[in-house]
C-alpha positions as CSV (number, residue, x, y, z in Angstrom):
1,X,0.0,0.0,0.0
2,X,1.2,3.3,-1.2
3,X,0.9,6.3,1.4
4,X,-0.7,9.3,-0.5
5,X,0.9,12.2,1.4
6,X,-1.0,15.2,0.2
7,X,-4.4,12.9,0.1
8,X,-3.9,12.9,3.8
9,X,-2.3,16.1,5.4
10,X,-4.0,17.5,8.6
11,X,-6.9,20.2,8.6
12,X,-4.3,23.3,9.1
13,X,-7.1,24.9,11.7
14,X,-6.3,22.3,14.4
15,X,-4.5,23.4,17.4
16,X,-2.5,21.9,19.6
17,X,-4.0,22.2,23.4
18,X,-1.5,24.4,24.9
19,X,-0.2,22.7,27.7
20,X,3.3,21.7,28.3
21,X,2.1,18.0,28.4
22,X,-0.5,17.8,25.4
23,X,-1.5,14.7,24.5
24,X,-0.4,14.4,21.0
25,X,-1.3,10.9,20.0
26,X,-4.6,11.7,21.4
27,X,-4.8,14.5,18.7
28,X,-3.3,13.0,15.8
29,X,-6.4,10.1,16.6
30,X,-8.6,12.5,16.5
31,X,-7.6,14.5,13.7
32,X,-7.5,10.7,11.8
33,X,-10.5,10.1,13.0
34,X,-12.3,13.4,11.7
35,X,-10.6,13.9,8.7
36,X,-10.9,9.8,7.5
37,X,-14.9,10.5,8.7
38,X,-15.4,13.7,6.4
39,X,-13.0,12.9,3.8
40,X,-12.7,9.6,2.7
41,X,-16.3,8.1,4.1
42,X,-15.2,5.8,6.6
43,X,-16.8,4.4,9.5
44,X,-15.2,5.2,13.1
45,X,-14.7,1.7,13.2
46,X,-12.6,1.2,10.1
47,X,-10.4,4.0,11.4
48,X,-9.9,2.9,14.8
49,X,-9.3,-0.9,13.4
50,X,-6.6,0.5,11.8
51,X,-5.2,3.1,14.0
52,X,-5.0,-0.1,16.3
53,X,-3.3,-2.8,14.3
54,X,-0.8,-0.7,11.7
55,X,-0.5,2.8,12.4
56,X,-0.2,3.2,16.4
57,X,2.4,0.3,16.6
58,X,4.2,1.7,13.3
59,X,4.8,5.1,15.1
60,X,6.0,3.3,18.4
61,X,8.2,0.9,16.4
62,X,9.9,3.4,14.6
63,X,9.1,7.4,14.9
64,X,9.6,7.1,18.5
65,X,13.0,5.2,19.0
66,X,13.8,7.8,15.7
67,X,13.3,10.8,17.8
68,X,16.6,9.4,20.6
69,X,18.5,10.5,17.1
70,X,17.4,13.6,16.2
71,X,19.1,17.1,16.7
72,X,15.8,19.3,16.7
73,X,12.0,18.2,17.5
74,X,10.3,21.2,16.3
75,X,6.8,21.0,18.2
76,X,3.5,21.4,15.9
77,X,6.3,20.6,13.1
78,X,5.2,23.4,10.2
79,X,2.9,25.3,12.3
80,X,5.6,26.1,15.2
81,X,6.6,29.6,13.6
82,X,8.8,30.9,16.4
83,X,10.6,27.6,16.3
84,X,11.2,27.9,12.7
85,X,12.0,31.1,13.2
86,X,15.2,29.6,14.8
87,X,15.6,27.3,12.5
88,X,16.1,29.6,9.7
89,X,18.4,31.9,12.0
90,X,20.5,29.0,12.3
91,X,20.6,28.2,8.5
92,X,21.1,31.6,7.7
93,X,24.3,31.4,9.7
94,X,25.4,28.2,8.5
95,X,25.4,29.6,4.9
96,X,26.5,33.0,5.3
């Protein structure tokens, strides 16, 4: 099975919580759950079949144990602005 990236990027109007501990898998389930709902016709029980058996041990089996590796976590990913804000400081230095 072929993963169809843009077919299945996140609403951009969700936000995250706010707290320092937000409970992210939570909200990537929901936004699954919503999006696969409204946008693909599926029933909540199709989703949560296969949030269960391929995609919630995929992400503890290996974008978990990944994240021990990497040099920057940037929260919210795209949608962190002051952290990409960094970012690009950063690059800007490297390069210049």
């Amino acid at each position: 099975m072929l993963y169809n990236l843009p077919a299945s990027s996140s609403s951009k109007e969700f936000s995250c919580c706010g707290t320092p501990n937000c409970a992210t898998a939570d909200l990537r389930f929901i936004r699954r759950l919503e999006r696969d709902v409204v946008e693909r016709g599926r029933t909540q029980e199709s989703i949560i079949s296969q949030y269960l058996a391929t995609v919630r041990p995929s992400h503890e089996d290996f974008i978990e144990p990944s994240r021990a590796h990497a040099d920057v976590i940037i929260p919210e990913g795209g949608l962190n602005r002051p952290a990409l804000d960094v970012l690009m400081a950063r690059v800007r230095e490297i390069v210049n």
